[in-house]
N, C-alpha and C positions, 0 to 999 in steps of 0.2 A: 500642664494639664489643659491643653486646649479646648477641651470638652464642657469647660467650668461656665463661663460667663463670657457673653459675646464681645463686652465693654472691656475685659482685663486683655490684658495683653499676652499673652502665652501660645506654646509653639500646638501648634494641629499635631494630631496625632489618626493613623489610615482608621479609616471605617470600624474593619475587623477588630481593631483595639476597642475602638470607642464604644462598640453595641451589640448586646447578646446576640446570638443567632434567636432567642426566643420573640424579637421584634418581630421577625420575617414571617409570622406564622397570622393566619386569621382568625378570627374568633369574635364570638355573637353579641359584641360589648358596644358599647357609644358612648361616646362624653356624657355630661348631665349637661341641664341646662339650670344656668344659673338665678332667672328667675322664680324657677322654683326649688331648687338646693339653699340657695341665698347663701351663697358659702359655706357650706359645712364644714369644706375639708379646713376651715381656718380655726378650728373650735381650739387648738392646742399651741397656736404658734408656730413658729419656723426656726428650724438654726440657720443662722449666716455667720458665712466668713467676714473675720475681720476686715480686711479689703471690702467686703460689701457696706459691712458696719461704716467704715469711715465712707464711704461715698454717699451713703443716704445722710450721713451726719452734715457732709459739706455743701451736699443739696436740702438741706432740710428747708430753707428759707421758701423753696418751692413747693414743700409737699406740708406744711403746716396749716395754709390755705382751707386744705381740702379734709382736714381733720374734724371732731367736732373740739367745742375750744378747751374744754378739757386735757385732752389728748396732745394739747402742741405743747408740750413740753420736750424738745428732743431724748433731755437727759431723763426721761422715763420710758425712752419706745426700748429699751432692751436690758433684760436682768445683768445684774452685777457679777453674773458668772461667767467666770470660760470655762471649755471644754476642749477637747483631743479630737480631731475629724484628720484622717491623715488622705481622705480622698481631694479635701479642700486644699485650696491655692496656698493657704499659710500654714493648715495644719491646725490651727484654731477658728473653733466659732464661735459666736454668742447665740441666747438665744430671745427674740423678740417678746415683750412681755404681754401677759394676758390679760383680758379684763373679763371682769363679771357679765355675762350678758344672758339677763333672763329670757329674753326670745332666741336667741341663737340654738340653732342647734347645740346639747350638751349643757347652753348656760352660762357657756364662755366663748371667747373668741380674739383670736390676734388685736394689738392694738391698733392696726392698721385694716382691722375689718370695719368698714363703713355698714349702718344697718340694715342698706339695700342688700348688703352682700361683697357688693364690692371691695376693690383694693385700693386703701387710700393713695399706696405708692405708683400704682398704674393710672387711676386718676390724674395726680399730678402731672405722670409724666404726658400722657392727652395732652392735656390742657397749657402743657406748656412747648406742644410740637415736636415732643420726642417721642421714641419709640414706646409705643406704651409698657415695655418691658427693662425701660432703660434704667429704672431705680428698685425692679423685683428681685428678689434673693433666686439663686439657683434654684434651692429647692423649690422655692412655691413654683416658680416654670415648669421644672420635670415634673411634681407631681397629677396625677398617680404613681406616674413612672419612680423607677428606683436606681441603685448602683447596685448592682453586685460586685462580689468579693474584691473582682479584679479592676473595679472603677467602672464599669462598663454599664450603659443606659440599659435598663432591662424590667418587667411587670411580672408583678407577683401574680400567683392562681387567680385570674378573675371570677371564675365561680366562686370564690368566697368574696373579692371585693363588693361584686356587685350587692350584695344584701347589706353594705356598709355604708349609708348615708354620705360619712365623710370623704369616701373612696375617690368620687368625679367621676366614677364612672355607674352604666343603667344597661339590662339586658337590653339584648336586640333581637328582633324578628330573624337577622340572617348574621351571615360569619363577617365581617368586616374585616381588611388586613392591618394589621397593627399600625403599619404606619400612613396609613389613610386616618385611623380615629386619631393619631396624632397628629399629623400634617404638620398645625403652628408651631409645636414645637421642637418635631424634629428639622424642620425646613430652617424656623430660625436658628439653632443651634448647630444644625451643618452646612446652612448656607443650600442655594437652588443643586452646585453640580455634587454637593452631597448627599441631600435627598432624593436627587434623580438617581443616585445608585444604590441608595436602598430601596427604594422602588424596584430598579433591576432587577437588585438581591431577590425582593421578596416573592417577584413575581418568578422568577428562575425555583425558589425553594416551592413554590406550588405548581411546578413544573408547566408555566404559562409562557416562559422567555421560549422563543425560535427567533429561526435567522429572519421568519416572515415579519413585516408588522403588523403591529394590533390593530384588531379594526373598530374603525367609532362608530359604536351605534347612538344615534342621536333620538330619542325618546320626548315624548311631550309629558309636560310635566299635568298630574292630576291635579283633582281639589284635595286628595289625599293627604300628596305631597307638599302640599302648599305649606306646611310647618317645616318640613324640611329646607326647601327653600327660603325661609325667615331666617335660621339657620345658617345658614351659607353666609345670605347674605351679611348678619349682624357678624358674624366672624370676618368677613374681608371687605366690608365695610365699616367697621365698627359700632354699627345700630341697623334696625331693622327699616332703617329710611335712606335714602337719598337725596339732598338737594343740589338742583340745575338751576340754574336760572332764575333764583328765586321759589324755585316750585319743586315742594317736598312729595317726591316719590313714595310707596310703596312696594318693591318689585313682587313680592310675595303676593301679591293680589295684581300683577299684570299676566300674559301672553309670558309663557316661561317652555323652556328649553333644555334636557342633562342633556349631557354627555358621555358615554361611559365608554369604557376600555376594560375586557373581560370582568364585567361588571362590576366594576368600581367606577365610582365617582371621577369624572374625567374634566368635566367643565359646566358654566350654567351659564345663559343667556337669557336676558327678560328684554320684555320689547311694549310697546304701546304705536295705535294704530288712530291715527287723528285723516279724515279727509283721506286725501291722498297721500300721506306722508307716511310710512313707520318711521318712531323715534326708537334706537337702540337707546333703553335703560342700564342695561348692564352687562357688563360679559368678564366671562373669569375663566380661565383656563388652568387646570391644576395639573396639565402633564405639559411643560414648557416644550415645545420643538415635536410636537407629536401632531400637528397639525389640527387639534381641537377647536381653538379659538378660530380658524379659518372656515371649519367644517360649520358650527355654528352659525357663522356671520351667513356663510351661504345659502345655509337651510332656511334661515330667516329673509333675507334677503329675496331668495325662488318664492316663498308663499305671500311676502307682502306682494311681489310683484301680481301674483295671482287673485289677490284681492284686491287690485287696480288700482296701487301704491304708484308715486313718480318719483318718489326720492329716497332715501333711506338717511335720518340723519344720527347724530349723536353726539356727544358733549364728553370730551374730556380737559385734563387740567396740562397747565403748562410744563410741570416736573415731567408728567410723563411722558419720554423720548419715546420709549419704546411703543404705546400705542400709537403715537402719531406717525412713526414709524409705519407701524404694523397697518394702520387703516390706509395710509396714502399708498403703501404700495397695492391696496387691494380698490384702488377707484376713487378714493375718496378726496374731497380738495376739503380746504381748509378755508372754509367762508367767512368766518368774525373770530375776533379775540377779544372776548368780553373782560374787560382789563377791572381788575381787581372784586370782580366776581365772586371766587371764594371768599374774601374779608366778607362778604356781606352773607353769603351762605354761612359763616361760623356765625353769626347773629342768629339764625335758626338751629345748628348745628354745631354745638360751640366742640365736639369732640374731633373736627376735620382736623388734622393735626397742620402747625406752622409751616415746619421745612420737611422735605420728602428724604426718604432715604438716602438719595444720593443727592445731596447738600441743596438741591434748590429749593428757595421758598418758594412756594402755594399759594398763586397769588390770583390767576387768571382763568377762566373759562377759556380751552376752542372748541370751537362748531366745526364738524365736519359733516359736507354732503357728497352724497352719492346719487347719479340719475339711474333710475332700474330703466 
């Protein structure tokens, strides 16, 4: 069941297995936002597989920490019961125990609900440089999402979830594709060239795929939208901050930039305008190889020039090949290496995680300039 947990070891199994066709559909839904949900969907606990069980037990020394001290007792984070899950990895699960909690949504709440809302187990894993999903059970990842009969990732009637606090999910003004409101968790759990074809999928089932490509229309972001991009940002940044160089951004209140590809969410870029210089703050592109993060850079790039800009710079970290990459072939040189830069940015930002997903530590600032 390769579908189960990114950490286990098990064989993949094609798309079509893995995910209803009811993913592919859009509808008027959006995540919650968690500082004002504060977790509800944790009011009841979670089942995990045993496999899960034992791996938060053998990492427990790291996720204790982040408990309140009550709560670190590992041999009380899960009831004395098993049960029969024949979708899971062993077949058995346990399930996490509850605690009383009078402000919580319901009353009650996982024991690994912190009272911001938070997950103690995601926590930990931040703070200790790993994937902030590296000690979370299946379910809490999937949900709202569910299994149906056949194993397969799939969402129940949202017009009835949405009136359900603990759901995670809140109407929306327009139809969103399902796998846009979920992006984080179906990208992490199928990985980029899995995502990109249900992407495909979805835009082919709302008869949006031709042999043409799609065109980016690049839109300036309102004061509207400005919560939306806070948004973005705290999800692919992990807060609604940034720190460079010592100096803590806000992009949601800079010069901001979408992207969209038949109007979905395609990419975003924030920028800041000093003297003669624009500084690129941020740039995220969610359609990999569709040429957004280019279209961006450029658009930005043409009006700093027009506002009597001489440079264009920006700041990325050492792990990342691929933007360094990606910037030097479009002009850019590579002017300082601010040598252990991040260490001193997690002093302000202690959630920048250690090592990056593909094994380097996180250690250095570079500077890249561009002459407009």
């Amino acid at each position: 069941m390769g579908w189960y947990n990114l950490f286990m070891k098990t064989d993949r199994n094609p798309i079509f297995e893995r995910v209803n066709p009811r993913m592919l559909v859009a509808e008027p839904v959006q995540r919650c936002d968690l500082a004002e949900c504060r977790g509800a969907c944790c009011v009841f606990g979670v089942w995990v597989d045993l496999r899960e069980v034992d791996d938060i037990m053998r990492n427990a020394s790291l996720i204790q920490p982040h408990l309140p001290e009550a709560d670190r007792n590992p041999g009380e984070w899960f009831a004395a019961v098993e049960d029969k899950d024949m979708k899971s990895p062993s077949g058995t699960v346990m399930h996490t125990a509850v605690n009383n909690q009078p402000d919580h949504y319901g009353r009650t709440a996982c024991i690994f609900c912190l009272s911001d809302g938070k997950c103690a187990l995601q926590v930990a894993a931040v703070h200790n440089g790993l994937h902030p999903w590296r000690f979370k059970p299946y379910y809490c990842i999937l949900h709202p999402l569910d299994l149906d009969d056949k194993g397969r990732i799939t969402l129940d009637r949202a017009d009835e979830m949405v009136e359900e606090p603990g759901s995670c999910l809140r109407p929306s003004d327009r139809s969103i594709p399902l796998v846009e409101t979920f992006t984080p968790e179906l990208r992490y759990l199928f990985g980029e060239k899995g995502y990109a074809q249900l992407v495909k999928l979805s835009r082919q089932a709302a008869g949006k795929e031709t042999n043409e490509p799609s065109q980016i229309v690049l839109k300036a972001v309102t004061d509207a939208e400005r919560e939306q991009v806070k948004q973005l940002i705290t999800r692919d940044w992990g807060a609604p901050e940034i720190v460079v160089n010592g100096q803590v951004y806000t992009p949601h209140t800079l010069h901001s930039m979408f992207a969209l590809i038949d109007d979905s969410m395609a990419g975003l870029i924030t920028w800041k305008i000093t003297d003669s210089e624009c500084e690129i703050v941020s740039l995220n592109a969610y359609h990999r190889g569709a040429g957004v993060g280019s279209a961006l850079l450029a658009a930005v790039e043409e009006l700093a020039a027009a506002q009597g800009c001489r440079t264009c710079s920006l700041v990325t970290t050492n792990d990342n090949l691929h933007a360094i990459r990606f910037y030097q072939s479009r002009g850019y040189r590579v002017m300082e290496i601010r040598k252990n830069a991040v260490n001193r940015a997690r002093e302000i930002k202690p959630s920048i995680p250690l090592v990056a997903e593909n094994g380097i530590p996180i250690r250095d600032e570079v500077l890249l300039k561009k002459r407009l």
